[in-house]
C-alpha positions as CSV (number, residue, x, y, z in Angstrom):
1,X,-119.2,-1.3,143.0
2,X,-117.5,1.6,141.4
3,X,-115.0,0.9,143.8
4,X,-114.3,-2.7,143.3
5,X,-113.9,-1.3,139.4
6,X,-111.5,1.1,140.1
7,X,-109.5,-1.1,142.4
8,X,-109.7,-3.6,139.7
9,X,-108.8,-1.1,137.3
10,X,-105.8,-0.5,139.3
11,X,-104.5,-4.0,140.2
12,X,-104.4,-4.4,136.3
13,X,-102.4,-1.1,135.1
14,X,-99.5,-2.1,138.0
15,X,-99.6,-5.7,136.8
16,X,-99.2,-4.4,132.7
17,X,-96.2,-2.1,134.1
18,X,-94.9,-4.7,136.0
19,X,-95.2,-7.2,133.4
20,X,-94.2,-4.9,130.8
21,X,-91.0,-3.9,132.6
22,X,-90.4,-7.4,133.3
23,X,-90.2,-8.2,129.2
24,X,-87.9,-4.8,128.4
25,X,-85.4,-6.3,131.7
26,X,-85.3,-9.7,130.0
27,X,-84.7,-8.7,126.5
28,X,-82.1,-6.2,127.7
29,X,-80.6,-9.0,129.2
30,X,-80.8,-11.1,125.9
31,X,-79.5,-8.5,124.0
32,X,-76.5,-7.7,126.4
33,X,-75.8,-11.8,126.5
34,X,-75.9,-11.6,122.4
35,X,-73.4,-8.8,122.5
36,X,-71.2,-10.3,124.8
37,X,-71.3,-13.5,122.5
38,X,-70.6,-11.5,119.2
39,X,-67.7,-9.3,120.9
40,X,-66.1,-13.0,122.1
41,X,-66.2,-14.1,118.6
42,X,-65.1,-11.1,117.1
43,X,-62.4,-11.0,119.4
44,X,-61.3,-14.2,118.3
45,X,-61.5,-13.7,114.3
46,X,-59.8,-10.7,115.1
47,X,-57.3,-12.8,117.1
48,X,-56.9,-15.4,114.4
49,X,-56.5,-12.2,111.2
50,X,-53.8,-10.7,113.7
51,X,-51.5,-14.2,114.3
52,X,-52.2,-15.7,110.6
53,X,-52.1,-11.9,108.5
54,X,-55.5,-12.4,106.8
55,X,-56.5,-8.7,106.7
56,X,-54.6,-5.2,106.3
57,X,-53.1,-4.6,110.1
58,X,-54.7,-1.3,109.8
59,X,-58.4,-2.6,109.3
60,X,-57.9,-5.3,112.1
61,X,-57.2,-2.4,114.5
62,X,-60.1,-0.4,113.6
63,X,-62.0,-3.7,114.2
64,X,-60.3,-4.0,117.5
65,X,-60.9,-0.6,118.6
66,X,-64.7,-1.0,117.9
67,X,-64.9,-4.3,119.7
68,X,-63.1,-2.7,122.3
69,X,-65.5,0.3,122.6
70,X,-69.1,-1.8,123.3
71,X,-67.0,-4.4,125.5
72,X,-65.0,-4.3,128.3
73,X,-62.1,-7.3,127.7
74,X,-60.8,-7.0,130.8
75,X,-64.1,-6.1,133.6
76,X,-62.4,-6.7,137.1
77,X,-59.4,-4.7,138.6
78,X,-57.7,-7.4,140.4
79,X,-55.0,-4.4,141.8
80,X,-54.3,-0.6,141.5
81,X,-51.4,-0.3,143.7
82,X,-49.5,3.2,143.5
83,X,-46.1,3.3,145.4
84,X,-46.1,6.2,147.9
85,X,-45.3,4.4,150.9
86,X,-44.2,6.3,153.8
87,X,-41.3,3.9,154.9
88,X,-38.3,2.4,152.6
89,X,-40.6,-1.1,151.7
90,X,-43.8,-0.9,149.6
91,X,-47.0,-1.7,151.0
92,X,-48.5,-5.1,150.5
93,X,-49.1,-7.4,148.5
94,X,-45.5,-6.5,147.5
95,X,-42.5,-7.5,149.2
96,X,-38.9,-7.3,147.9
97,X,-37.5,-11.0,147.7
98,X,-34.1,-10.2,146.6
99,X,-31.5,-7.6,146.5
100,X,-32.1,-3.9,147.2
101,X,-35.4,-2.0,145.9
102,X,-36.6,0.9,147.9
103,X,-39.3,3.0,147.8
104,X,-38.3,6.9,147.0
105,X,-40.7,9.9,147.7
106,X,-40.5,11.3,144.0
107,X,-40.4,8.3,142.0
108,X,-42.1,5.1,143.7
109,X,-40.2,1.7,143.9
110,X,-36.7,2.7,143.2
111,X,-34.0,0.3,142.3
112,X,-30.2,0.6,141.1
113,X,-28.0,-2.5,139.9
114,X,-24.8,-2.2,138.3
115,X,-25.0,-4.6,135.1
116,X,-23.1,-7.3,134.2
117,X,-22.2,-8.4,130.9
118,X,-25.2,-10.5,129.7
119,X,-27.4,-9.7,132.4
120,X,-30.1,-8.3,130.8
121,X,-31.6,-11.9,130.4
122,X,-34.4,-13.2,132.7
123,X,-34.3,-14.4,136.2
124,X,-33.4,-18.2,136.4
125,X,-36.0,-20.5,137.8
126,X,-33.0,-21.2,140.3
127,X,-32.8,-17.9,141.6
128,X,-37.0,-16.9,141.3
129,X,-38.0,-20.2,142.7
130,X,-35.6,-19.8,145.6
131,X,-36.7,-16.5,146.0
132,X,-40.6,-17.3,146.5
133,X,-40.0,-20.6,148.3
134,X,-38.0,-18.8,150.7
135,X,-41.1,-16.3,151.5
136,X,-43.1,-18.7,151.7
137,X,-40.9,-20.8,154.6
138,X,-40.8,-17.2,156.2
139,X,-45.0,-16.9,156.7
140,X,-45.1,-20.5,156.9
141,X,-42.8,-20.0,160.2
142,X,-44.2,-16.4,161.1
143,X,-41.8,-14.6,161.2
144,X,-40.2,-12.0,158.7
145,X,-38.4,-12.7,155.0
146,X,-35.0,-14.0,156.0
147,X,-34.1,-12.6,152.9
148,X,-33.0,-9.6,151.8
149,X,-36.8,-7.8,152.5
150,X,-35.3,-4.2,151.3
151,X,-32.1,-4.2,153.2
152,X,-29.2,-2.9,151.6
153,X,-27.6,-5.5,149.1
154,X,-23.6,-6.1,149.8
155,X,-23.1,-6.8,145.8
156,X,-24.6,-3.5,143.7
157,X,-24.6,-5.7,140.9
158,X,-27.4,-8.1,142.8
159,X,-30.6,-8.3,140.9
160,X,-34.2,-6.8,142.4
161,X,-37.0,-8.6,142.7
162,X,-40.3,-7.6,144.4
163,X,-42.9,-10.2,144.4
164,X,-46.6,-9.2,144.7
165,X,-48.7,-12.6,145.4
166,X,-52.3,-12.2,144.2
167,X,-54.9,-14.3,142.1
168,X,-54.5,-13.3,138.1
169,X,-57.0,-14.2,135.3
170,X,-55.5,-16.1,132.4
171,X,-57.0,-13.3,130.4
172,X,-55.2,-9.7,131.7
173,X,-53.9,-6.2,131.6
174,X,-51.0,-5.1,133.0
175,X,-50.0,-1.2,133.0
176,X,-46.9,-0.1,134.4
177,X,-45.5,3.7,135.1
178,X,-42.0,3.6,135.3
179,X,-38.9,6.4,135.2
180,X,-35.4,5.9,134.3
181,X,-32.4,7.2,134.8
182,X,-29.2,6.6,132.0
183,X,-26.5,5.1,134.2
184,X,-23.2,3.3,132.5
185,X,-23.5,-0.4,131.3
186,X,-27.3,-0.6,131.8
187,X,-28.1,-1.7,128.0
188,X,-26.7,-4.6,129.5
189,X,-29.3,-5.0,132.2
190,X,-32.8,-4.9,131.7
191,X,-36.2,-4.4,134.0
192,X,-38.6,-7.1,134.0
193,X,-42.2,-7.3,134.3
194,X,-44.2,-10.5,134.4
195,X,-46.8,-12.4,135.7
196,X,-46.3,-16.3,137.1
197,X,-48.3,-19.5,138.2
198,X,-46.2,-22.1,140.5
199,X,-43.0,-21.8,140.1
200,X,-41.0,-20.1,137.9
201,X,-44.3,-20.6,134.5
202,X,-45.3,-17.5,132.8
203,X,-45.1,-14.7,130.8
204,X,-41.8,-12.4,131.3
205,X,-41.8,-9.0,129.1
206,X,-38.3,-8.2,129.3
207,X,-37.1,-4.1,128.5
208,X,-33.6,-4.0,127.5
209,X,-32.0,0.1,126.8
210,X,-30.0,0.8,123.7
211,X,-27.0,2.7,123.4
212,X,-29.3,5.4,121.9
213,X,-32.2,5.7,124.4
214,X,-34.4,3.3,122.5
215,X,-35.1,0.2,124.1
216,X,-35.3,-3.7,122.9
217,X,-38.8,-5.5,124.6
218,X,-39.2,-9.1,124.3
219,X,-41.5,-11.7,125.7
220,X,-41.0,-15.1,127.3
221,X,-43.3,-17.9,127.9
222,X,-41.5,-19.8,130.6
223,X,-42.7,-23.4,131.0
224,X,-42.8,-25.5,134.2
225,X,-40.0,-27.6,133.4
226,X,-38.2,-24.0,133.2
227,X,-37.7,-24.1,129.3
228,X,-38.4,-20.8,127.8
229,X,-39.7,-19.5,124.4
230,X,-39.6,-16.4,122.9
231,X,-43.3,-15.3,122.0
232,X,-42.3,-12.3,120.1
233,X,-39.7,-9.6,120.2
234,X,-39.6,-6.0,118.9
235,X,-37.9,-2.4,119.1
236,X,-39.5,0.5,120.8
237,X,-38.0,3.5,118.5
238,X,-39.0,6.1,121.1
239,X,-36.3,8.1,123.5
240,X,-36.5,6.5,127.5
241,X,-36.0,10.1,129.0
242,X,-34.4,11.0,132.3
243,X,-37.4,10.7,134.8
244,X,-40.3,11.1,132.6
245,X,-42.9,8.2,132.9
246,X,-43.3,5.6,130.3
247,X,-46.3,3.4,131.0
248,X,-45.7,0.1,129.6
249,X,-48.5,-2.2,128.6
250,X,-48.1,-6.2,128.5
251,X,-52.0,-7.9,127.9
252,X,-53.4,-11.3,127.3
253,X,-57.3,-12.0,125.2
254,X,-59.6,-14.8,126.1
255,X,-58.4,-17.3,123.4
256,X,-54.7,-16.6,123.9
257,X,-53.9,-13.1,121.4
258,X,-51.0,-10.9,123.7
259,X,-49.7,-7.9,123.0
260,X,-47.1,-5.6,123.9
261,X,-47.2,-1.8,123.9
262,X,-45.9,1.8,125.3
263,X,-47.7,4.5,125.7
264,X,-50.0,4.4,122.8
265,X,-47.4,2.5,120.1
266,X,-48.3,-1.2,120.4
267,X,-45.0,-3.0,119.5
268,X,-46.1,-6.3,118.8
269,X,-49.2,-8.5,119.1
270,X,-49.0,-12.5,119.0
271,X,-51.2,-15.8,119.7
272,X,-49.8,-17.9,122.6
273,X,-51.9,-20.6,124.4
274,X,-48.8,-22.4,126.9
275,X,-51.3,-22.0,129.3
276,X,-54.6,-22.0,129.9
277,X,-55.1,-21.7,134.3
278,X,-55.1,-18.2,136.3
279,X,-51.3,-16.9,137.2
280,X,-50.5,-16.5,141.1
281,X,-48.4,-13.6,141.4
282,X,-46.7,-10.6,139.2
283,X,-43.3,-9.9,139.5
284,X,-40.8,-6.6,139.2
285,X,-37.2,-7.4,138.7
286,X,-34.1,-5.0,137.7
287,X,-31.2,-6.7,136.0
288,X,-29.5,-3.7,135.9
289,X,-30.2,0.0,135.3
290,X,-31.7,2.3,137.3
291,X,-35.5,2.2,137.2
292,X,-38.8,3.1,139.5
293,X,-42.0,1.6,139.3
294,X,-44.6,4.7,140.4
295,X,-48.0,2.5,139.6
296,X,-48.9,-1.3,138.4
297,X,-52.9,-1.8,137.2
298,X,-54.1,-4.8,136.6
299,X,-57.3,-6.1,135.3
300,X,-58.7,-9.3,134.1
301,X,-61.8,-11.2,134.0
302,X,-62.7,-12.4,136.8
């Protein structure tokens, strides 16, 4: 009998920690599924003070930077690619659709263009659409890019493009460690970074040099029809040193808020919704200058 007690006794502590342990997982749960909620809205009032000026700038960063400590924006890496390929092209996903970009021991995806005179303006959907239809007819046959696929270019002043295919959250982060080198005429060239659904549609953050080492950085909605809109533009009053990496920050908020930074000065921050579906790829293009790409990050939400 004192037996059956004890065993009784037993059964009943196990099912009180089990039952208790049950509760503390489920409220944990609840309070991790209120905090998510709160951090979304608070996002998004902090989203709507930063595109309508409703508080001091300085108060809606401190707010940011809170939100931004108990929650993660952007959860999932979607790709951490570092450039250190072994052979002249970078390793997949990214191929070079057009002109000459190679990869260089010391400083990652290298690329040199002589600039034109008003070349420091986006790819046109003419040339980018051309550019990813034709490396899509190359898988589609099975065979290699057709292209130029890293060859050398017979016109230096022949933008680079490199073209990494890969599913990207409407909601992302993109980090970028680049170099440059001062070379003549490059403030009118520029490097571009972007991401893109079908077609030519996305966001393009466009870095154009000065004359003094500072730089211009603006950024493009491009629509499907190929019309494009400036989103917001703004100076970056830092130096671009010789070979010294610049990491350069282009991010998109649930609800649409984007902004635009390097290194730890955020140049500009804005409310676009143009679209609303994941991207499909994230492109690298030189318009001129002289410019490496040592490491891309990218993160979203799902």
């Amino acid at each position: 009998m004192r037996g059956t007690w004890k065993a009784a006794a037993g059964a009943a502590a196990l099912l009180l920690i089990t039952t208790s342990s049950a509760v503390q997982t489920a409220a944990a749960q609840t309070d991790g599924e209120k905090l998510k909620s709160l951090l979304e809205e608070l996002d998004t009032l902090i989203g709507k003070g930063e595109a309508q000026n409703l508080a001091d700038p300085w108060f809606l960063q401190d707010l940011r930077a809170l939100s931004n400590r108990y929650g993660q924006t952007w959860p999932v890496v979607l790709l951490d690619h570092r450039f250190d390929s072994k052979s002249s092209l970078p390793k997949a996903p990214w191929e070079v659709r057009k002109g000459e970009m190679k990869m260089d021991w010391s400083r990652g995806l290298r690329s040199r263009v002589e600039a034109k005179a008003g070349q420091n303006k986006k790819m046109s959907d003419e040339e980018l659409v051309g550019e990813i239809v034709g490396g899509l007819l190359g898988k589609a046959l099975g065979g290699k890019d057709s292209r130029n696929g890293g060859k050398t270019a017979a016109d230096p002043s022949t933008p680079a493009l490199a073209i990494a295919e890969l599913p990207v959250s409407n909601a992302f982060e993109m980090k970028t460690e680049i170099t440059a080198r001062a070379m003549a005429g490059d403030t009118e060239g520029a490097l571009e970074l972007g991401v893109l659904q079908t077609g030519n549609a996305g966001y393009r953050l466009i870095f154009t040099p000065k004359a003094d080492r500072s730089a211009l950085v603006t950024l493009y909605a491009i629509s499907q029809r190929g019309t494009e809109r400036v989103i917001e533009s703004a100076d970056y009053k830092g130096t671009i040193p010789d070979d010294q990496p610049l990491e350069i920050t282009l991010a998109r908020r649930p609800g649409g808020q984007m902004f635009a930074a390097i290194g730890d000065e955020e140049l500009f921050s804005a409310s676009d919704r143009s679209f609303n579906d994941p991207f499909t790829a994230v492109l690298i293009a030189n318009r001129g200058g002289d410019y490496a790409v040592r490491r891309m990050t990218l993160r979203g939400t799902k």
